[in-house]
C-alpha positions as CSV (number, residue, x, y, z in Angstrom):
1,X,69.6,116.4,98.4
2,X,73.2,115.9,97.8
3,X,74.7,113.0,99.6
4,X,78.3,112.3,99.2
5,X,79.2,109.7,101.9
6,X,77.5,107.2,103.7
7,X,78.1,103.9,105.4
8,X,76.3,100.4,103.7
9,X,76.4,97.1,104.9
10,X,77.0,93.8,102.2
11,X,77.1,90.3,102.4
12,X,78.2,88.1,99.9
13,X,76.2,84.6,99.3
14,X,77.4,81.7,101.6
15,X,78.1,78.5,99.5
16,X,75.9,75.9,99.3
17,X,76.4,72.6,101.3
18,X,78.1,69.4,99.9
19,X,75.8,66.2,99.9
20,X,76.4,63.2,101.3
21,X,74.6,61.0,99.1
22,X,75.4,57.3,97.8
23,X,74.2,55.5,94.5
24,X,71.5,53.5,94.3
25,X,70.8,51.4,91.0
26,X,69.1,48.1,90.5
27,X,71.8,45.5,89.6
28,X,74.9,48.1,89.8
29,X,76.4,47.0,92.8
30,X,78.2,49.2,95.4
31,X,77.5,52.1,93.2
32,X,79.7,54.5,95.8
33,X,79.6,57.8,96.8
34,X,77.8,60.5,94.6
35,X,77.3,63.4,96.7
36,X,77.4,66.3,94.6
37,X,79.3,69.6,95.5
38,X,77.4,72.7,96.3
39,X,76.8,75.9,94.7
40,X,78.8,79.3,94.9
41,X,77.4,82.1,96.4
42,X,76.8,85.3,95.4
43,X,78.9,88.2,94.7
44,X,78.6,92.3,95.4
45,X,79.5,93.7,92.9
46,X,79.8,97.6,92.3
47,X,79.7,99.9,89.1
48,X,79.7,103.4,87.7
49,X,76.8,104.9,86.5
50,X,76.8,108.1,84.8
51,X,73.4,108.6,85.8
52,X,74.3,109.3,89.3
53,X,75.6,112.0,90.4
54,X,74.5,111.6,94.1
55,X,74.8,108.5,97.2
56,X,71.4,109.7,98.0
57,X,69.8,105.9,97.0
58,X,72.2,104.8,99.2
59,X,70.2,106.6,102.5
60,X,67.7,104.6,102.3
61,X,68.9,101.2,101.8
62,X,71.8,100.1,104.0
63,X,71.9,96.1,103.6
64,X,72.9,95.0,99.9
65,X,73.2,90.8,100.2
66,X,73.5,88.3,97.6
67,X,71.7,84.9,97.4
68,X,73.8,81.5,98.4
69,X,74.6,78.9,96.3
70,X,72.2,75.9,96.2
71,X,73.0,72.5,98.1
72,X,74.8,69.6,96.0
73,X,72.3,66.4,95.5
74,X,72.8,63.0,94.9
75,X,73.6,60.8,91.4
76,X,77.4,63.9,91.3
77,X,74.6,67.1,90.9
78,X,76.5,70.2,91.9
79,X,74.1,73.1,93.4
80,X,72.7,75.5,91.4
81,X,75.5,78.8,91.9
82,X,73.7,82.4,93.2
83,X,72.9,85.2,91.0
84,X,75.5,87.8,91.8
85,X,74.1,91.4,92.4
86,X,75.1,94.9,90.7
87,X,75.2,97.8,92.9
88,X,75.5,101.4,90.6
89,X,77.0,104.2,92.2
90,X,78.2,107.8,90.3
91,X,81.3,107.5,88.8
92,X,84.6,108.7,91.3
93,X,82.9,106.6,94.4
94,X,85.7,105.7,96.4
95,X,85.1,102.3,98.6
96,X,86.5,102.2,101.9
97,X,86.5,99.6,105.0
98,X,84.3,101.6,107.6
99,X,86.7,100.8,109.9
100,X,90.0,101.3,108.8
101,X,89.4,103.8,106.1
102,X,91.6,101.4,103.9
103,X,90.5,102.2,100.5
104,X,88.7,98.8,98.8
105,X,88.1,100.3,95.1
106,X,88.1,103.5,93.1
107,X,85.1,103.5,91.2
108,X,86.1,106.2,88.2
109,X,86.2,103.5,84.9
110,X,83.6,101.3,83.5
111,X,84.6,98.1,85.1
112,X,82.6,96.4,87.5
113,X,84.7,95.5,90.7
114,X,83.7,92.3,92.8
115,X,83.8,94.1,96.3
116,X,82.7,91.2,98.7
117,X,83.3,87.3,97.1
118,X,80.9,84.6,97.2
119,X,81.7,81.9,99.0
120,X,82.8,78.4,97.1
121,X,80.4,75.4,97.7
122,X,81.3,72.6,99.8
123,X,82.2,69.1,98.5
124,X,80.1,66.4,98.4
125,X,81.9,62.8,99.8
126,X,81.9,61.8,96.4
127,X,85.5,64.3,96.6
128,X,86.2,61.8,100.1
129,X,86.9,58.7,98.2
130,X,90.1,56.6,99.0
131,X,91.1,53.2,98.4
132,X,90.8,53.3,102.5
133,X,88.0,55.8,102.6
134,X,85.7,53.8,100.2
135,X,82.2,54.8,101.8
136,X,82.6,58.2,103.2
137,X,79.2,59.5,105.1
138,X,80.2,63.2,105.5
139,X,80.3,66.5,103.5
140,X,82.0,69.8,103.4
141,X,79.5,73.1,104.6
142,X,79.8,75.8,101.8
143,X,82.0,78.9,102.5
144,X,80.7,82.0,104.4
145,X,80.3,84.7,101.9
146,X,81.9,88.1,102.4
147,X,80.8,90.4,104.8
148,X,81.7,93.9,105.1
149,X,81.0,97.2,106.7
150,X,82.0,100.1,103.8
151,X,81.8,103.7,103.5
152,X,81.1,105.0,99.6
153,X,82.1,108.9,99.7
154,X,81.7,110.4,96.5
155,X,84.7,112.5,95.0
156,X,83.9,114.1,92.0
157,X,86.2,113.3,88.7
158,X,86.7,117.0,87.3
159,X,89.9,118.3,85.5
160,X,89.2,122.0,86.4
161,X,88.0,123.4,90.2
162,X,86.7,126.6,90.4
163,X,87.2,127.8,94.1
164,X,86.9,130.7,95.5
165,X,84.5,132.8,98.3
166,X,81.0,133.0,98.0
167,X,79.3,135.6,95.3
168,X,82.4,135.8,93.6
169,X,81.0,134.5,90.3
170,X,81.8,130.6,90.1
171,X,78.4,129.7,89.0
172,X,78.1,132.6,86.2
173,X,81.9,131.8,85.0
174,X,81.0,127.9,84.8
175,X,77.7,129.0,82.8
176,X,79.8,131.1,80.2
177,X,82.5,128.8,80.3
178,X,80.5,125.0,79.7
179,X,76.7,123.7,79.0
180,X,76.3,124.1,82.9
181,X,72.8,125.7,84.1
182,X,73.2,126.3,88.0
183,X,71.2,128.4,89.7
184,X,72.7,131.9,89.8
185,X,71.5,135.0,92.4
186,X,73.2,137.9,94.1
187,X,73.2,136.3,97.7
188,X,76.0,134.4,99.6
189,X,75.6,130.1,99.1
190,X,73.5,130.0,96.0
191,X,75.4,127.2,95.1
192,X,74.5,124.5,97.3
193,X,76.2,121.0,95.6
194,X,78.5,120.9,93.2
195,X,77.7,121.5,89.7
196,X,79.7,119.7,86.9
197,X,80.2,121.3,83.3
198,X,81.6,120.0,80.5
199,X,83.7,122.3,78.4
200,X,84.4,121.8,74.6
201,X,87.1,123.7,72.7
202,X,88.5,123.3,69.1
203,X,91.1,121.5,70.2
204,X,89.9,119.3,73.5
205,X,87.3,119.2,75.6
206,X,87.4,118.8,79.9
207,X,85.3,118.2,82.8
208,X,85.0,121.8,85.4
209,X,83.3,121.7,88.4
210,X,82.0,124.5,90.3
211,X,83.1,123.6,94.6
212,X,80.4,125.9,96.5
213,X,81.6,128.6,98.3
214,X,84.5,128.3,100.6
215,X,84.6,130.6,103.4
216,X,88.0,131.1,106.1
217,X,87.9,128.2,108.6
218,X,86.2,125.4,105.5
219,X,89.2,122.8,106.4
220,X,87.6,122.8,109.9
221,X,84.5,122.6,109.3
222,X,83.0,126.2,109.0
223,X,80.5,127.2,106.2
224,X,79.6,125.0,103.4
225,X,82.7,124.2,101.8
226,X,84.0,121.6,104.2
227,X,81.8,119.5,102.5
228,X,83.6,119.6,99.4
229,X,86.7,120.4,99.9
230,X,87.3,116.7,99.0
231,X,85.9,117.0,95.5
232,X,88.6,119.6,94.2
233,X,91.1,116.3,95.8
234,X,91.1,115.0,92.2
235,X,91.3,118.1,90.0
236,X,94.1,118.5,88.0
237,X,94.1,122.4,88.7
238,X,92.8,125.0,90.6
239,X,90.9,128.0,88.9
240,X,90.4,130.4,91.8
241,X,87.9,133.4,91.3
242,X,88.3,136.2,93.2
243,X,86.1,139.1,93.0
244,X,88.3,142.1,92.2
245,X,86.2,145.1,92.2
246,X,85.7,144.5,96.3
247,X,82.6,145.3,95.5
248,X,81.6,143.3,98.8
249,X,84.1,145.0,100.7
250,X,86.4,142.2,100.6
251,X,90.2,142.6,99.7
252,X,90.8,140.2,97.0
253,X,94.8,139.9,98.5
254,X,92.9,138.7,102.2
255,X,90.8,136.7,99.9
256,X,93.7,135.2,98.2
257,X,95.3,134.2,101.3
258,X,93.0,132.8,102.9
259,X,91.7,130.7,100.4
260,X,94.9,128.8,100.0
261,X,95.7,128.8,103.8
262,X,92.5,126.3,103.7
263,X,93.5,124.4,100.8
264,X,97.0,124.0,102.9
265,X,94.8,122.6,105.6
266,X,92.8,120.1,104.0
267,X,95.4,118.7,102.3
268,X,99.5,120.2,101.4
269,X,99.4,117.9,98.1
270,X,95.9,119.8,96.8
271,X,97.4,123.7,98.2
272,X,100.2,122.7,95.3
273,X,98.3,122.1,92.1
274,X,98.5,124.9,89.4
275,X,96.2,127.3,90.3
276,X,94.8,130.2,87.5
277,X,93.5,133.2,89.4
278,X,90.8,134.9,87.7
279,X,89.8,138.4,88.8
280,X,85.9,138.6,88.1
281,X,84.1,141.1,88.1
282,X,86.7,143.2,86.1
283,X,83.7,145.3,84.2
284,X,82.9,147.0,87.3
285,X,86.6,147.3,88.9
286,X,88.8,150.3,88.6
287,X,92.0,149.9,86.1
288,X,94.0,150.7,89.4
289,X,92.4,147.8,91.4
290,X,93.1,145.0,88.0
291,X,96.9,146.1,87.8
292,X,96.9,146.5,91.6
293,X,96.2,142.8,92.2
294,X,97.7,141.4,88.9
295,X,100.7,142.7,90.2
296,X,100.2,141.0,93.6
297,X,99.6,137.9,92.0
298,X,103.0,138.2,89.7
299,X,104.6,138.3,93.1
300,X,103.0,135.5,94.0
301,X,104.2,133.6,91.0
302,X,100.3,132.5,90.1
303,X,99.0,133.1,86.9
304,X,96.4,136.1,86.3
305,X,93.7,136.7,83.9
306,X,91.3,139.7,84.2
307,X,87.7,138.1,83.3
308,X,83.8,139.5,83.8
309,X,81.4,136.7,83.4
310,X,78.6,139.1,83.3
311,X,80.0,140.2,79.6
312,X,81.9,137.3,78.8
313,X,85.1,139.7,78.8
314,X,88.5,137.5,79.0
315,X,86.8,134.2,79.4
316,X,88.4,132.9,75.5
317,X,91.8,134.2,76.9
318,X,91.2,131.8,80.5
319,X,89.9,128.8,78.7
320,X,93.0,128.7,76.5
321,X,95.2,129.0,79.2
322,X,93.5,126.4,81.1
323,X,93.8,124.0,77.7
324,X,97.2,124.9,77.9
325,X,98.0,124.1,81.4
326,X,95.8,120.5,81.0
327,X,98.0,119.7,78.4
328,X,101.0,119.4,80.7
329,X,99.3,117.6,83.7
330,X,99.2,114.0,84.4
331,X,95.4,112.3,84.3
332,X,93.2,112.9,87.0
333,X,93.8,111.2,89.9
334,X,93.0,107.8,90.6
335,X,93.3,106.2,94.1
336,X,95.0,103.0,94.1
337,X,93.5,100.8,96.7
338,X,95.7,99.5,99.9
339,X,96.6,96.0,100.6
340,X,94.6,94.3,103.3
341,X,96.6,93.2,105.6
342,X,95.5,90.2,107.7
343,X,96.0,90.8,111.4
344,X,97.6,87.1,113.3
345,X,94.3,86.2,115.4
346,X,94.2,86.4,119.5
347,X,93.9,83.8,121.8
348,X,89.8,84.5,122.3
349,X,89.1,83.8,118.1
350,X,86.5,81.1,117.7
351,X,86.7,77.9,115.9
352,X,85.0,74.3,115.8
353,X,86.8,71.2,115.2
354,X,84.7,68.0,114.4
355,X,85.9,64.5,113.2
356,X,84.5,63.2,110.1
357,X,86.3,60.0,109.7
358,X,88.7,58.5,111.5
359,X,91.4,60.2,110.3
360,X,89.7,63.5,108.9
361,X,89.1,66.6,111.1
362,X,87.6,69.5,109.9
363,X,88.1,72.9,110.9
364,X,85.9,76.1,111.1
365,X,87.1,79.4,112.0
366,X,86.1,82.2,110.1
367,X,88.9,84.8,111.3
368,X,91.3,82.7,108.8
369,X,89.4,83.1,105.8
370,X,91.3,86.9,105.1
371,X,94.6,85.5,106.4
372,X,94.4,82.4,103.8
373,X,93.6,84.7,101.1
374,X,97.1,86.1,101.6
375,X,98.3,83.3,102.2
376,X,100.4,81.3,99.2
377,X,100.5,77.5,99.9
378,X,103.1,76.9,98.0
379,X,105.8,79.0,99.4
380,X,107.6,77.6,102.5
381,X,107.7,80.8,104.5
382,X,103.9,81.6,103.8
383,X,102.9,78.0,104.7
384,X,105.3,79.1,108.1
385,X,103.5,81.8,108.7
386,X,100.3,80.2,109.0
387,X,101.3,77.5,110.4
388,X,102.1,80.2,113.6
389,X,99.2,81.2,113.1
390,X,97.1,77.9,114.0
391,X,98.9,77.4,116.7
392,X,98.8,81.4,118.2
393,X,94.7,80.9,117.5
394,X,95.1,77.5,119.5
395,X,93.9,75.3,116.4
396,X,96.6,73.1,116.8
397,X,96.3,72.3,120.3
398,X,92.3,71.7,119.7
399,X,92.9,69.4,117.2
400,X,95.6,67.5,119.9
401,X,92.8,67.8,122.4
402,X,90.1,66.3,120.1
403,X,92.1,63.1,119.3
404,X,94.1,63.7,116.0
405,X,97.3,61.5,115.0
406,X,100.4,61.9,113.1
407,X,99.3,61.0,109.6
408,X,95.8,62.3,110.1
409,X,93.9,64.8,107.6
410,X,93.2,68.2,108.4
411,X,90.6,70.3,106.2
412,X,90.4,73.9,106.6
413,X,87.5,75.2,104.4
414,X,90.1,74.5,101.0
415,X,93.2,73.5,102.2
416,X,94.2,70.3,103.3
417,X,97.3,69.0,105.2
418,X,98.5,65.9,106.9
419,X,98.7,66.6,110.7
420,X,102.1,66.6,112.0
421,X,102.7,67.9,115.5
């Protein structure tokens, strides 16, 4: 089965705990605090895989979660950090928030992307010390790790698309044309998934994939090419097979149109790629029918090229002109990932507040862990911005209610402040 999207759940490892945790030494007197810091959690991490060339793994098992760190112990012992864990996916998985749709990663080269972060341990009170703080009997809980809702669809990374209705040919062109093997019958939908071949010329070589058959109304959902429409999204140009004899009773000109009015549809940046047409089937057309339609497409202003892949007639003649075309196109296309943009809490958000210490408060809400990743401490107008944003969540007047004084500390999860109302 060929599955190119699905939606997978992953968690990140929480961090461990800080200790709280004071020496204890015969004849070492007031030996302090020696609470060690926790371990860091976990990451999800993703990759290509070239032995992939489906999501189908990926019906099966939904929930991908990494280990959390270890706790912190006594005598300064930081926790043992979490293993992180490698998901494999085919190479062109694109990473979205379920969501949204925002796109997280592009996964087409062979670096591994840390999708959802491990969280950082929490300190032990060895990290609480002060001259006026010389005994502290509290700790710092690790971070939450990560957690995300995602949608892997699968676009396939092709220089060449070979479009077109179904029986026109694609899969016998792609077999003369590359190493390809797909399965190859005289009925409509032979072609059932997408078949990559790799083609290898004197001078270069390029990746041509063969989209199953399209058929008028693909863009909204008829027939089997809605499915893949969104695999020609990254191919650098368009090789359209038409059959010209009309041996089907088809009008290649109909065909021709109506083709591209669903390319239009999907997407207006895809409808204007170069686009080759090659007339298969040209053994068994008429010389009227060939010059008939090469004329049409002249009009057109699309390149022509009579071809048969039955006899392998005119197929040196297209590959050459595709080489040529490649050679003055940009790289296949990557998709940059969008910024995440942190959304300013409401008023219903939860957080916890507890004292520590007499003057240490601690904070826990996990709705600002996002915002404080975008958040730079050491600008003035960032350090504004969240500070409208404690008091929007109602942060600020919780830590009022619970107590707090001018002068106080405020921890929240790695950033502290002096309270100053």
């Amino acid at each position: 089965m060929f599955l190119d999207i699905v939606n997978i759940s992953i968690k990140a490892g929480d961090g461990g705990d800080g200790a709280v945790s004071f020496h204890r030494e015969k004849y070492v007197a007031a030996g302090g605090p020696d609470g060690g810091n926790g371990g860091k959690g976990g990451d999800v991490i993703f990759a290509a895989d070239d032995n992939l060339s489906t999501l189908i793994d990926f019906r099966y098992k939904r929930k991908y979660t990494a280990e959390n760190g270890q706790k912190g112990s006594g005598n300064r012992r930081t926790g043992k950090s979490a293993a992180d864990i490698l998901v494999k996916v085919p190479r062109g998985t694109l990473i979205k928030d379920a969501e949204t749709g925002r796109v997280i990663a592009d996964i087409s080269d062979d670096n591994p992307l840390i999708i959802a972060r491990g969280g950082n341990g929490g300190k032990g009170n060895m990290n609480f010390a002060t001259p006026a703080r010389q005994a502290p009997r509290f700790a710092k809980p690790g971070f939450p790790g990560e957690k995300l809702e995602i949608t892997l669809e699968l676009k396939l990374l092709a220089d060449v698309g070979l479009i077109g209705f179904p029986n026109v040919g694609k899969s016998s062109l792609i077999s003369v044309l590359s190493a390809a093997k797909p399965q190859i019958a005289n009925y409509h939908f032979t072609t059932l998934t997408p078949v990559l071949g790799v083609v290898k010329t004197a001078v270069k070589s390029f990746v041509i994939a063969d989209i199953p058959g399209l058929i008028e109304g693909a863009s909204e959902g008829a027939g089997l090419g809605h499915a893949f429409l969104r695999h020609i999204e990254r191919c650098r140009m368009i090789v359209h097979v038409v059959d010209v004899s009309g041996i089907e009773g088809r009008n290649p000109k109909d065909d021709y149109f109506k083709i591209n009015e669903e390319l239009k549809k999907f997407s207006d940046e895809l409808s204007s790629r170069p686009q080759i047409i090659a007339a298969n089937k040209s053994d068994i057309a008429s010389a009227e029918q060939i010059e008939g339609f090469k004329d049409f497409c002249e009009k057109q202003g699309t390149a022509f090229l009579a071809v048969s892949a039955a006899t392998g007639a005119g197929t040196d003649k297209l590959l050459g002109e595709i080489t040529e075309t490649l050679d003055t196109l940009p790289p296949v296309k990557i998709f940059n990932p969008s910024p995440f943009v942190a959304q300013e809490p409401t008023e219903n958000q939860s957080f916890s507040i507890q004292k520590l210490d007499k003057d240490y408060y601690s904070v826990e809400a996990p709705f600002l862990l996002p915002i404080m990743r975008t958040v730079n401490m050491d600008d003035y107008e960032s350090l504004q911005y969240f500070q409208r944003v404690l008091r929007k969540s109602g942060i600020i007047d919780g830590l009022t209610d619970s107590g707090i004084s001018e002068g106080d500390t405020v921890s929240i999860y790695d950033f502290e402040f002096e309270f100053v109302n």
